[in-house]
RORO-541396 format. One record per residue (C-alpha): residue in three letters; x, y, z. Coordinates in nm, 4 decimals, m for minus. Example, Ala and Ser with C-alpha at 12.3 -4.5 7.8 and 13.67 -1.06 7.14 Angstrom:
<rec r="ALA" u="1.2300" v="m0.4500" w="0.7800"/>
<rec r="SER" u="1.3670" v="m0.1060" w="0.7140"/>
This chain:
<rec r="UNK" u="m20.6792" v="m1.7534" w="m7.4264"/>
<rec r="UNK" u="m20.7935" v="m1.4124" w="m7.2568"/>
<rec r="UNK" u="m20.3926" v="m1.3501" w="m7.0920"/>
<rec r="UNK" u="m20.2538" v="m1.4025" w="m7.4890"/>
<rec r="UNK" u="m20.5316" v="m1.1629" w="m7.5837"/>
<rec r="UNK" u="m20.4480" v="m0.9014" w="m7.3668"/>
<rec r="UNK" u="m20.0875" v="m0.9694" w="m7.4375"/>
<rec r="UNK" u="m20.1432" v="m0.9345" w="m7.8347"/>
<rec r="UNK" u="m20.3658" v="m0.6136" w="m7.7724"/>
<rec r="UNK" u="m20.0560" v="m0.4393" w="m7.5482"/>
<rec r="UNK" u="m19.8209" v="m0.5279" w="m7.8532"/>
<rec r="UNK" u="m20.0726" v="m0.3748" w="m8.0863"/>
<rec r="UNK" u="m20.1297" v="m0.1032" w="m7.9319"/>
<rec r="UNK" u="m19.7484" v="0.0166" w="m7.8599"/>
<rec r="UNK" u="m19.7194" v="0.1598" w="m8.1987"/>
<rec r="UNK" u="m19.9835" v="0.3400" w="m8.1723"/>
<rec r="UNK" u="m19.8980" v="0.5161" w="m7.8624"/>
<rec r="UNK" u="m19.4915" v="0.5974" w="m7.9764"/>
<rec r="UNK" u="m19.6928" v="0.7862" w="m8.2513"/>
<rec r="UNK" u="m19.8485" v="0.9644" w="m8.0612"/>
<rec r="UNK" u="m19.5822" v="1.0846" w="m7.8890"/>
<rec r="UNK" u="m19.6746" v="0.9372" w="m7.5212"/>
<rec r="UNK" u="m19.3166" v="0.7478" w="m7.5488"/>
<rec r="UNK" u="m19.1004" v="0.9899" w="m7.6797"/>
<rec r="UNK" u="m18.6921" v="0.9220" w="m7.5969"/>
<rec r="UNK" u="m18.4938" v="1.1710" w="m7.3786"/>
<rec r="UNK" u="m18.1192" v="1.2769" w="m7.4865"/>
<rec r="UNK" u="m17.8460" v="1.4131" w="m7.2463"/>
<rec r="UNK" u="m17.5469" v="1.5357" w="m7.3496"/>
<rec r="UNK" u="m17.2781" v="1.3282" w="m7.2085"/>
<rec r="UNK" u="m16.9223" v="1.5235" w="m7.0860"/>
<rec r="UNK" u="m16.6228" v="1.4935" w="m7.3633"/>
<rec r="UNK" u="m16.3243" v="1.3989" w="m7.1319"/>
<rec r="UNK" u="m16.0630" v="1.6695" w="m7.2089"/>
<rec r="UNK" u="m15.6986" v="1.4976" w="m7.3788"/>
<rec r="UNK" u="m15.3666" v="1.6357" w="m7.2272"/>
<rec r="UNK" u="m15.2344" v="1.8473" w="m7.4783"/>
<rec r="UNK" u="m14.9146" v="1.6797" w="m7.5281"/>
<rec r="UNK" u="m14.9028" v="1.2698" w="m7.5352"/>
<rec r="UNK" u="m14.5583" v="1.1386" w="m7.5629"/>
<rec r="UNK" u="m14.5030" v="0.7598" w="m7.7129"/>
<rec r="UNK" u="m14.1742" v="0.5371" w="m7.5544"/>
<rec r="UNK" u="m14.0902" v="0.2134" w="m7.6694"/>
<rec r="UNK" u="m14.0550" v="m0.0128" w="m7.3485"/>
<rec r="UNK" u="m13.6556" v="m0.0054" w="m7.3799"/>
<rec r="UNK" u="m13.6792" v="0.3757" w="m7.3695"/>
<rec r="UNK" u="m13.8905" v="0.3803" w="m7.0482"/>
<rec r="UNK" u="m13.6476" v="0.1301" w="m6.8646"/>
<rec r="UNK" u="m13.3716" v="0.3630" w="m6.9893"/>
<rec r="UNK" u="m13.5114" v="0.6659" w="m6.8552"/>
<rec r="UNK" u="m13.5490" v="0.5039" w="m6.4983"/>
<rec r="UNK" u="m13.2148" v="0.3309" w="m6.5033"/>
<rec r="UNK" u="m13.0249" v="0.6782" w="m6.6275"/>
<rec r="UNK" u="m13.2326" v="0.8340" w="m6.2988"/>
<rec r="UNK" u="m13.1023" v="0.5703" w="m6.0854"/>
<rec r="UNK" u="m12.7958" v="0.5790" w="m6.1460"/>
<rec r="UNK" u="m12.7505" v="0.9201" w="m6.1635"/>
<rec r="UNK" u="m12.8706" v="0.9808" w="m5.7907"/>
<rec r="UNK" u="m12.5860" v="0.8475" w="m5.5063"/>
<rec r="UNK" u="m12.7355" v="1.0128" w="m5.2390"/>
<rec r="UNK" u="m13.0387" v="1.2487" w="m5.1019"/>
<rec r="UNK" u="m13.1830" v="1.4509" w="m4.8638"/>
<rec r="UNK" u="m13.5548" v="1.5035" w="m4.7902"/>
<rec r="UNK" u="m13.7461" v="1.7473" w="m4.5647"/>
<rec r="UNK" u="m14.1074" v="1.6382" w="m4.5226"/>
<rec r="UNK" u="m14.4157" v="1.7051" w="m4.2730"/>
<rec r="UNK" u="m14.5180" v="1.2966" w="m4.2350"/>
<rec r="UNK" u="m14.8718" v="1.2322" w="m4.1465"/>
<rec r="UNK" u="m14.9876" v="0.8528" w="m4.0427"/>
<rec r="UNK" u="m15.3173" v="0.6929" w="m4.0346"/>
<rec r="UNK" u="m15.3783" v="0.3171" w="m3.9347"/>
<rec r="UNK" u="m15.7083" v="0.0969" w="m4.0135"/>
<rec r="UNK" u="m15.8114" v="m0.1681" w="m3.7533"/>
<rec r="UNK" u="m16.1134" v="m0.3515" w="m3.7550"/>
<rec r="UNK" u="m16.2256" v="m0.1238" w="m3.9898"/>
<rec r="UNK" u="m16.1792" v="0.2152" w="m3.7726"/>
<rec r="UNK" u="m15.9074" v="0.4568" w="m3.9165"/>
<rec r="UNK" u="m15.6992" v="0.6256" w="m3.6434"/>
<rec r="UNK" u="m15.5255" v="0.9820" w="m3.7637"/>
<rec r="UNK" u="m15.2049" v="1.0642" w="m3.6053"/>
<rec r="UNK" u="m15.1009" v="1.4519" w="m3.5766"/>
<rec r="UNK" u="m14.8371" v="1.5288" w="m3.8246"/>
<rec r="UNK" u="m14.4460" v="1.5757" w="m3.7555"/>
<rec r="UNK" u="m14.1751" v="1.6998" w="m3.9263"/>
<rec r="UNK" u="m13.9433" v="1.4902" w="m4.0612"/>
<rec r="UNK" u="m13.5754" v="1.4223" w="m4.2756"/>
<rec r="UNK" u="m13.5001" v="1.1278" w="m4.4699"/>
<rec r="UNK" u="m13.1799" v="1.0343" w="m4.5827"/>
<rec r="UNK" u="m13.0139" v="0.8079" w="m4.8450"/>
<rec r="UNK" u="m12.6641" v="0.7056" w="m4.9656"/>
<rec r="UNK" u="m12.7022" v="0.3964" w="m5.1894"/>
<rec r="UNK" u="m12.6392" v="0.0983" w="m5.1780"/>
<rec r="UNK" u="m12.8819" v="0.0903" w="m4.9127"/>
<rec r="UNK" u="m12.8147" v="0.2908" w="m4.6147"/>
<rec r="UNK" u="m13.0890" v="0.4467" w="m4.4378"/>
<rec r="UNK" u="m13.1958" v="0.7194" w="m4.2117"/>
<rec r="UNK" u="m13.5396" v="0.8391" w="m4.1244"/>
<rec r="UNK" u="m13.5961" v="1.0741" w="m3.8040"/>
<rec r="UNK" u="m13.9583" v="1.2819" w="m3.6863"/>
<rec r="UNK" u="m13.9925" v="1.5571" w="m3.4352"/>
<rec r="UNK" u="m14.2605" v="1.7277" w="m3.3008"/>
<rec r="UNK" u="m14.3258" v="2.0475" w="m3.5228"/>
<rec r="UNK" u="m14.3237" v="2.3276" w="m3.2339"/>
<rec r="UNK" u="m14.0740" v="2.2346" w="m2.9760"/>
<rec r="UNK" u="m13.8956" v="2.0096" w="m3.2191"/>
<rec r="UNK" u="m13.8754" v="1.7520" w="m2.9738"/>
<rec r="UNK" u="m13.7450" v="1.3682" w="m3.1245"/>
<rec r="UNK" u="m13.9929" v="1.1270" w="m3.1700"/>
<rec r="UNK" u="m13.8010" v="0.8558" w="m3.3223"/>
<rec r="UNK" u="m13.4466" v="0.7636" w="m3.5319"/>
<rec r="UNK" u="m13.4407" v="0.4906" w="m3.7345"/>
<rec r="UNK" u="m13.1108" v="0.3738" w="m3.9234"/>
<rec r="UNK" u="m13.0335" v="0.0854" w="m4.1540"/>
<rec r="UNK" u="m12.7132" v="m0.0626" w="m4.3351"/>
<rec r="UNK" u="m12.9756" v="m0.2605" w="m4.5978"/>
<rec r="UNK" u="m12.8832" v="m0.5760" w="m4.3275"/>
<rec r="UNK" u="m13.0251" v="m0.4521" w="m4.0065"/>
<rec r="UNK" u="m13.2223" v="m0.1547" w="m3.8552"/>
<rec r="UNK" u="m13.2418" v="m0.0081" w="m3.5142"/>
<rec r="UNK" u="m13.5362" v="0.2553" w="m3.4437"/>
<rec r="UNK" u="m13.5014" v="0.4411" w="m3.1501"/>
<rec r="UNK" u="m13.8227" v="0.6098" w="m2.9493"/>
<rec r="UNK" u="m13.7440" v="0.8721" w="m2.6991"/>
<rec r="UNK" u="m14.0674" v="0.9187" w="m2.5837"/>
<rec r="UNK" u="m14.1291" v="0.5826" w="m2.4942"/>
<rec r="UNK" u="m13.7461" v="0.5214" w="m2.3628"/>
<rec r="UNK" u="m13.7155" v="0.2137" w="m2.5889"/>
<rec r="UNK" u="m13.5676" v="0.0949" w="m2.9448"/>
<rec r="UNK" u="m13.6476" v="m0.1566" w="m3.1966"/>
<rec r="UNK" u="m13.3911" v="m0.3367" w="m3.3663"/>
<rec r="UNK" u="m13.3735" v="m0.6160" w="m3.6202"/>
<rec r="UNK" u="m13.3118" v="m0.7923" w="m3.9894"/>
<rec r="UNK" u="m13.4060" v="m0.5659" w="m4.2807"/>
<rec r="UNK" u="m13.6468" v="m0.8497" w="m4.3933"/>
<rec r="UNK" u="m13.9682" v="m0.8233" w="m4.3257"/>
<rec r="UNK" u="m14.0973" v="m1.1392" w="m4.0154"/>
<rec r="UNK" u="m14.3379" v="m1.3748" w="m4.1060"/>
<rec r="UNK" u="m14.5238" v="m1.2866" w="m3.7680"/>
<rec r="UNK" u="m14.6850" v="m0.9659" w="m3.7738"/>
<rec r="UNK" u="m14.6767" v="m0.7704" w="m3.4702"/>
<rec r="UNK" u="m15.0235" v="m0.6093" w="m3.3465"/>
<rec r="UNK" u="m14.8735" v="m0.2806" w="m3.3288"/>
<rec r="UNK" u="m14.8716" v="m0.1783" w="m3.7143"/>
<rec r="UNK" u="m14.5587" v="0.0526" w="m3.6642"/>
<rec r="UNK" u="m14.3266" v="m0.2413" w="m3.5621"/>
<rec r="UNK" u="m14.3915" v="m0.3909" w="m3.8698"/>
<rec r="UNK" u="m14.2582" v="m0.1895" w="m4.1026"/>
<rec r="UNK" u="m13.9211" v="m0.1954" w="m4.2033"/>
<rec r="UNK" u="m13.6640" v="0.0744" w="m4.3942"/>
<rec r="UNK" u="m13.7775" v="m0.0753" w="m4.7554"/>
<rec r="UNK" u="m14.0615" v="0.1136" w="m4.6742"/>
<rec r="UNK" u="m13.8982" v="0.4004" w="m4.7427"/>
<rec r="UNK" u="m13.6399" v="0.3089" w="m4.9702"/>
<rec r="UNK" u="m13.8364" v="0.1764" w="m5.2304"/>
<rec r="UNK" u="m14.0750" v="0.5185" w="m5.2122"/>
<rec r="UNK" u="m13.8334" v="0.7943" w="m5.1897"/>
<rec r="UNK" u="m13.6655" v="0.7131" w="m5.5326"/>
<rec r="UNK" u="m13.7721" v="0.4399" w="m5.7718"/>
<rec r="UNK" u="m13.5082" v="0.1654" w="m5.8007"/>
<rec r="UNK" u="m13.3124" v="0.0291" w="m6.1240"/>
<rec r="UNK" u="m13.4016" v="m0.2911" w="m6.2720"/>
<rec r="UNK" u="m13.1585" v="m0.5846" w="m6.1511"/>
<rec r="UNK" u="m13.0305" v="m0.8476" w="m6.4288"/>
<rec r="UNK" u="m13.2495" v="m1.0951" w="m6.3273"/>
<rec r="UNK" u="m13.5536" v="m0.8464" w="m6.3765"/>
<rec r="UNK" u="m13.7811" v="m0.9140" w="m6.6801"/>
<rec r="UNK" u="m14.0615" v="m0.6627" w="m6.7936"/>
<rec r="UNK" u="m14.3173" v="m0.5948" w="m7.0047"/>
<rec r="UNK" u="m14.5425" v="m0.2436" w="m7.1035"/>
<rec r="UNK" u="m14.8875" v="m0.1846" w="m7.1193"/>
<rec r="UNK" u="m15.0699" v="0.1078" w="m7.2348"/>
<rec r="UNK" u="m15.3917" v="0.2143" w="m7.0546"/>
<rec r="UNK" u="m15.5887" v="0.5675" w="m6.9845"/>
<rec r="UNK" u="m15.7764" v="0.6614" w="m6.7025"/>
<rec r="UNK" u="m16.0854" v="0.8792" w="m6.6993"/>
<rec r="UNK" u="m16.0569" v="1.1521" w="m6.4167"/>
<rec r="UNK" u="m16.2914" v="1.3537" w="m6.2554"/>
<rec r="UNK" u="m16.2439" v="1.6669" w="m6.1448"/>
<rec r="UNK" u="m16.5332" v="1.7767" w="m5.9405"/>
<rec r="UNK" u="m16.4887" v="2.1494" w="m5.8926"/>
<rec r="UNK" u="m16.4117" v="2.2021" w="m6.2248"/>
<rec r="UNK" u="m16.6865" v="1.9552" w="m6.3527"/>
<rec r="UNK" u="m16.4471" v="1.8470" w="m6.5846"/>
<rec r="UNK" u="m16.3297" v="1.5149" w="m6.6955"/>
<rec r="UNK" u="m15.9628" v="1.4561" w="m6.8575"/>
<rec r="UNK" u="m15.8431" v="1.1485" w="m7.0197"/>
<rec r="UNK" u="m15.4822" v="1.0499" w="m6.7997"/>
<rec r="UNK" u="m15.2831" v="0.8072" w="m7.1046"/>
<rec r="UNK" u="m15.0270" v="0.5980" w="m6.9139"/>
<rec r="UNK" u="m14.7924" v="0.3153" w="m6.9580"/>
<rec r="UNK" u="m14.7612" v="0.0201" w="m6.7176"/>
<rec r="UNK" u="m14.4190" v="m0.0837" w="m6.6634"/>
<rec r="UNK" u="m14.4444" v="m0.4551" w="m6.5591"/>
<rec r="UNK" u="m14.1264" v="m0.5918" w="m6.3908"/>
<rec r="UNK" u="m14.1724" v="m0.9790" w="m6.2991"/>
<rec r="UNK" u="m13.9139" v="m1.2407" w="m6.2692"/>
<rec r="UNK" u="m13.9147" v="m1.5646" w="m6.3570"/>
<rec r="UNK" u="m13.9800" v="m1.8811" w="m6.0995"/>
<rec r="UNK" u="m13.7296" v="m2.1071" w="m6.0710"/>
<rec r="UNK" u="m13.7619" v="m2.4266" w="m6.2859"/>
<rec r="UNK" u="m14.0702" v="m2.2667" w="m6.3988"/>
<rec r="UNK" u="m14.2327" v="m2.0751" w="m6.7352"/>
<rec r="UNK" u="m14.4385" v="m1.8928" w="m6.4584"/>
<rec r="UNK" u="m14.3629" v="m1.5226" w="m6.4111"/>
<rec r="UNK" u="m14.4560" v="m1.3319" w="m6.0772"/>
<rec r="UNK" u="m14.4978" v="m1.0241" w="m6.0033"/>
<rec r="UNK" u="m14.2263" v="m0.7625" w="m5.8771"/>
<rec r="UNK" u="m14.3498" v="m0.4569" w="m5.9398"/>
<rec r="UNK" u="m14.5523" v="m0.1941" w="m6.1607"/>
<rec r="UNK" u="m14.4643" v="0.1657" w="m6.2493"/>
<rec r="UNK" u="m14.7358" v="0.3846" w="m6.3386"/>
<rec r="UNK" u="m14.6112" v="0.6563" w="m6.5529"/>
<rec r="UNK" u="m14.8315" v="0.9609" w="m6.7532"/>
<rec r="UNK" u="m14.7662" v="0.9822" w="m7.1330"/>
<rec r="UNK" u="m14.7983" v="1.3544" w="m7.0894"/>
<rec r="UNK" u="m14.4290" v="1.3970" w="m6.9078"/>
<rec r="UNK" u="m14.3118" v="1.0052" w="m6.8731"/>
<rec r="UNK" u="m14.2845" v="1.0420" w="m6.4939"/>
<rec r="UNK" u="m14.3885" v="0.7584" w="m6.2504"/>
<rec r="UNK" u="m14.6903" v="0.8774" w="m6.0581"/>
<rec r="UNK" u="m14.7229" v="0.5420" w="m5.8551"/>
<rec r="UNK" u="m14.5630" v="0.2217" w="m5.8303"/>
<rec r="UNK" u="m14.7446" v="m0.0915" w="m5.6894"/>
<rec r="UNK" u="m14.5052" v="m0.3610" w="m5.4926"/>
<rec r="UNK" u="m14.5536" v="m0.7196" w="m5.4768"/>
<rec r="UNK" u="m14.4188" v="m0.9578" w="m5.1456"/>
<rec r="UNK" u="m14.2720" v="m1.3070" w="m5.3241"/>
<rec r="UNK" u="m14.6093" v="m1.4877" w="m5.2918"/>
<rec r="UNK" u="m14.7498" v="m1.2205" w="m5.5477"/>
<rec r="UNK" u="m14.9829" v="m1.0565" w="m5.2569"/>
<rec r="UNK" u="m14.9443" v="m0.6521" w="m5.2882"/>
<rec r="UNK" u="m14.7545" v="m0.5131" w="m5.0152"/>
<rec r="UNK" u="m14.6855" v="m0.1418" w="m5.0993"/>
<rec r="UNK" u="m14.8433" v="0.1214" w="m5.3227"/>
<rec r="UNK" u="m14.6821" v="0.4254" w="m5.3532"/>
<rec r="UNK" u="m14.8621" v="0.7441" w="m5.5224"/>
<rec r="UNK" u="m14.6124" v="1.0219" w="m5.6403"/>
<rec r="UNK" u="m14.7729" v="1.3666" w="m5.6812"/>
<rec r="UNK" u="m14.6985" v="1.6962" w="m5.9091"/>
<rec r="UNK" u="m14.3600" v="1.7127" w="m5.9923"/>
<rec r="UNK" u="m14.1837" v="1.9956" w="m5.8782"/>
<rec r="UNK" u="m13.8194" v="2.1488" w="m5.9627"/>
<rec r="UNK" u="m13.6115" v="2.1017" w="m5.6820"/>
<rec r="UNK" u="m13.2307" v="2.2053" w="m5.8092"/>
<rec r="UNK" u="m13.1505" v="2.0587" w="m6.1337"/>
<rec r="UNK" u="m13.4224" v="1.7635" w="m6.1104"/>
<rec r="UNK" u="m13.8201" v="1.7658" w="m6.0584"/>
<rec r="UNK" u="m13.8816" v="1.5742" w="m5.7256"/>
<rec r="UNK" u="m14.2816" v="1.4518" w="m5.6034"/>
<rec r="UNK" u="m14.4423" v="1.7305" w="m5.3927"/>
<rec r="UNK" u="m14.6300" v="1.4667" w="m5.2189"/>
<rec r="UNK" u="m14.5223" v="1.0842" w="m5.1412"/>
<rec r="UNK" u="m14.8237" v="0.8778" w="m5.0390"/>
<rec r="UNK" u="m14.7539" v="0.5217" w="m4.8830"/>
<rec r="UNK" u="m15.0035" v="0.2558" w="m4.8639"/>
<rec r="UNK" u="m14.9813" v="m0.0714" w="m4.7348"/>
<rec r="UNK" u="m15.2834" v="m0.2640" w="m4.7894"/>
<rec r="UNK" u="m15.1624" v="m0.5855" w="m4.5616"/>
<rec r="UNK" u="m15.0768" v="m0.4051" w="m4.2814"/>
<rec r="UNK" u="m15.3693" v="m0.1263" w="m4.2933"/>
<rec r="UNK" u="m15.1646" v="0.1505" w="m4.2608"/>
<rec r="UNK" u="m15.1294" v="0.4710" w="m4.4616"/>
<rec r="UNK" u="m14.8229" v="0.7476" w="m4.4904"/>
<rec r="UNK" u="m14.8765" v="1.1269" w="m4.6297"/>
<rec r="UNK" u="m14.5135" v="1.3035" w="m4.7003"/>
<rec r="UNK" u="m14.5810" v="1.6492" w="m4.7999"/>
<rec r="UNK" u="m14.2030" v="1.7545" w="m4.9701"/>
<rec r="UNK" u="m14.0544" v="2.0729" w="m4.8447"/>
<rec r="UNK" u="m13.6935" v="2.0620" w="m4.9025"/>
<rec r="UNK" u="m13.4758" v="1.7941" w="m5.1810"/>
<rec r="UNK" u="m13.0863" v="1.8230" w="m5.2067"/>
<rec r="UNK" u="m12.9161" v="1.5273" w="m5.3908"/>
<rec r="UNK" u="m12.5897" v="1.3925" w="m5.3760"/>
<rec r="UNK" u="m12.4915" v="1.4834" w="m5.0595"/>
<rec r="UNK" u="m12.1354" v="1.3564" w="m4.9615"/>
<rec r="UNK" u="m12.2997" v="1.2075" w="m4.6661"/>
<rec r="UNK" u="m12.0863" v="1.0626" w="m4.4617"/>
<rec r="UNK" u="m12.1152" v="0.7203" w="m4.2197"/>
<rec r="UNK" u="m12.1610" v="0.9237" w="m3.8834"/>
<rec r="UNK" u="m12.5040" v="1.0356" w="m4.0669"/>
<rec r="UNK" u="m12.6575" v="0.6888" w="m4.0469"/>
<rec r="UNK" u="m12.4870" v="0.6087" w="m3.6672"/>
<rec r="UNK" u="m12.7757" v="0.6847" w="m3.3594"/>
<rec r="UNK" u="m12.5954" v="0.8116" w="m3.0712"/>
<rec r="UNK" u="m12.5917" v="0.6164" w="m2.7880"/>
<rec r="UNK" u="m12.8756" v="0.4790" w="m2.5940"/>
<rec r="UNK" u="m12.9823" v="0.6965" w="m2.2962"/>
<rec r="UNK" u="m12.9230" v="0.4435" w="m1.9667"/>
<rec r="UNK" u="m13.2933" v="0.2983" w="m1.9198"/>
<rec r="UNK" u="m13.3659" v="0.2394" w="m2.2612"/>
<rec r="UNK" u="m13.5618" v="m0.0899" w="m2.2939"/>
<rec r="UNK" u="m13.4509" v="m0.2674" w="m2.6312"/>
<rec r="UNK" u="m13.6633" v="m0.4859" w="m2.8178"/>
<rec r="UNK" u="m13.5324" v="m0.7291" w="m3.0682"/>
<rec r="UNK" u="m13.7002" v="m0.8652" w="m3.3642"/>
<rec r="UNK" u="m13.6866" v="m1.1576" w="m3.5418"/>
């Protein structure tokens, strides 16, 4: 009986004491996130439209970057110096990515692709990798060796949908933070959801997901899915900048989750539709010595 007493003299008394201003609430004024100042609205047909007339339109293209790599292990992240770098396209799928050194512009590696095979050669290390464009089941312990040119050729340009591709928008914003500014602005985007559908099945799995700001409409990242549904790749596009007649990322970040390894492209130089022709996806020969490793 004396604990409930005390108990029903602390109610009692609680009145008391928020009159008498003991208790008295504290207010903060909470930041307004700041809207962009234009916010366009796209039916999901429009949106697929836009990408597919961008696709389409692009046959080829050059790009001059400064690549920087990092790779986590066992929960250590190892930085790699940066090198300069060209990448080159010519659809359907041909490929060719070379870095050099930026002072003495020495080769560090060539890597071509006809969208069946690749072969990567290392001068440095007097050796080349060669194999199937598909990615092996067994993962080598040297992150590098398992990437392949999809890598880049689903990064440097976003793809058109294929017939068999089915989709789906969402609409979402994001609250950002911009710390020197102490400002916060609202980001509006829509989620373009491309799945297809399993075979004999109602189940849909994921393909991919482009990110795109309802202030300009252009994809700022896309997220890539393997075919069990795990994600492989995210890609992160940065401010758009005019490069000719078309705005191109200034920066093209690469993330691969799986493989715990991360790829910085800082864009210096864009031409598009090159007549490239098939010499510029050929390496010249081997130097005598070379060891070649094959892939499976």
């Amino acid at each position: 009986m004396k604990g409930f007493a005390g108990s029903s003299a602390a109610l009692l008394m609680a009145p008391a004491l928020l009159m008498t201003g003991c208790f008295l609430p504290t207010h903060r004024k909470l930041p307004v996130p700041i809207p962009p100042a234009v916010v366009h609205t796209a039916t999901p047909q429009q949106l697929v439209q836009q990408i597919d007339e961008r696709c389409q339109e692009l046959h080829s293209i050059s790009v001059t970057v400064t690549m920087q790599a990092s790779v986590t292990k066992n929960n250590v992240v190892t930085g790699y110096p940066a090198v300069g770098g060209i990448i080159l396209l010519r659809k359907p799928d041909d490929l060719r990515v070379f870095g050099q050194a930026p002072v003495v512009h020495t080769r560090l590696f060539d890597m071509v692709s006809n969208g069946k095979t690749f072969r990567m050669w290392i001068p440095p290390n007097d050796e080349a990798i060669e194999g199937p464009v598909a990615e092996s089941k067994t993962k080598s312990q040297n992150q590098f060796e398992n990437l392949r040119p999809g890598f880049f050729l689903d990064a440097m340009a976003v793809r058109c949908l294929e017939k068999n591709d089915e989709y789906y928008v969402t609409a979402d914003t994001d609250t950002v933070e911009d710390a020197a500014k102490k400002h916060l602005y609202l980001e509006p985007e829509y989620l373009l959801n491309v799945v297809h559908r399993k075979d004999d099945s109602q189940e849909l799995g994921p393909v991919r997901v482009v990110h795109m700001h309802r202030d300009d409409l252009l994809p700022y990242q896309q997220d890539l899915y393997d075919p069990g549904g795990d994600l492989e790749t995210q890609v992160y596009y940065g401010r758009y900048v005019e490069y000719g007649d078309h705005k191109y990322p200034s920066t093209i970040t690469i993330k691969r989750p799986l493989d715990g390894l991360q790829l910085v492209m800082t864009v210096e130089k864009v031409t598009e539709n090159l007549d490239l022709k098939d010499e510029s996806f050929e390496l010249p020969p081997l130097p005598a010595g070379t060891k070649l490793k094959k892939l499976e």
